[in-house]
C-alpha positions, 0 to 999 in steps of 0.5 A: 500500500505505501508503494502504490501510495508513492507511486501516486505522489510521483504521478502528483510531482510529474503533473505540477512538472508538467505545469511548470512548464507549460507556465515557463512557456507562457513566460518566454512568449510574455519576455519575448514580447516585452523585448522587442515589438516584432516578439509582441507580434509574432506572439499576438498572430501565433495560435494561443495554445488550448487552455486543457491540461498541461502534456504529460509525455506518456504519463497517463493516469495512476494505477497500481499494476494489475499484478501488484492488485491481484497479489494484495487482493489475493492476500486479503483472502488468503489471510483469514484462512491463514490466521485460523490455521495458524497454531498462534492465532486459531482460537482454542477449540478443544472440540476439535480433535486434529487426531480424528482428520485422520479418519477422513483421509481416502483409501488411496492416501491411507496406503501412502501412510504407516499403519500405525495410527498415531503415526499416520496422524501425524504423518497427516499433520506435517502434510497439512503443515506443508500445505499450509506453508506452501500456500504461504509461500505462494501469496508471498511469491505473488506478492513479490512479483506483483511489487517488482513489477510496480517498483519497475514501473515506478523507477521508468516514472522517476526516469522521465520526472528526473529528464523532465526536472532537468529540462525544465531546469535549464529552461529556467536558466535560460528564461532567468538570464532573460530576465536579467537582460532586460 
């Protein structure tokens, strides 16, 4: 959640980027008109740009990734079962005798474990543990693939935000020195 959450502050930053310079743009047609009378009537007869939001260079909208989504919605689900089978988290039920799941296994894995029956009791108990773990394993295997797939595509944002800055930077210097030439 903290991921997606910056990931929409750096779609935020890229946004008020893009304003800035759509507004030093509109600065330099403002300086070009005051520095000289043919700048005011080049800018008076140029198209005035659409008033809509400023271009965001391949950066539509924020989503999460899709993967990142399905990983956490997954989880969700998967965390309730998780917390009922845990031994530290399942509520105390003594009804319930782990010994008596033994009797529900079918004829075909009964022969996969030993006669006796405690030991086919316990033996039924690791395979449910492991089950468990697998199960674990796979949500965070789903949530780590999920979250490099988001972290990816946020390093390619902080990319673009990073050239953009760096433009802008410059454009700047420039409209500053400018200025001061006036």
């Amino acid at each position: 959640q903290e991921l997606i959450r910056q990931g929409e502050a750096l779609k935020r930053t890229e946004q008020m980027v893009d304003k800035m310079d759509q507004d030093l743009k509109t600065s330099q047609k403002h300086i070009n008109s005051i520095k000289s009378v043919w700048g005011g009537l080049v800018n008076y007869f140029k198209a005035k740009p659409p008033e809509s939001k400023p271009e965001q260079n391949g950066a539509p909208e924020y989503y999460a990734n899709s993967r990142l989504k399905e990983a956490m919605m997954s989880s969700k689900e998967q965390e309730s079962k998780y917390q009922e089978s845990h031994p530290n988290l399942r509520k105390l039920d003594n009804s319930d005798n782990d010994f008596n799941k033994a009797d529900l296994v079918s004829s075909v894995q009964r022969d996969a474990y030993p006669k006796n029956q405690q030991l086919r009791a316990y033996h039924q108990k690791i395979d449910n543990n492991l089950d468990e773990m697998s199960s674990g394993l796979s949500r965070l295997k789903s949530l780590a693939l999920g979250l490099q797939t988001e972290i990816e595509e946020q390093d390619d944002m902080l990319d673009r935000l990073t050239k953009k800055v760096e433009t802008l930077d410059v454009n700047i210097k420039n409209t500053d020195r400018k200025v001061r030439q006036l």
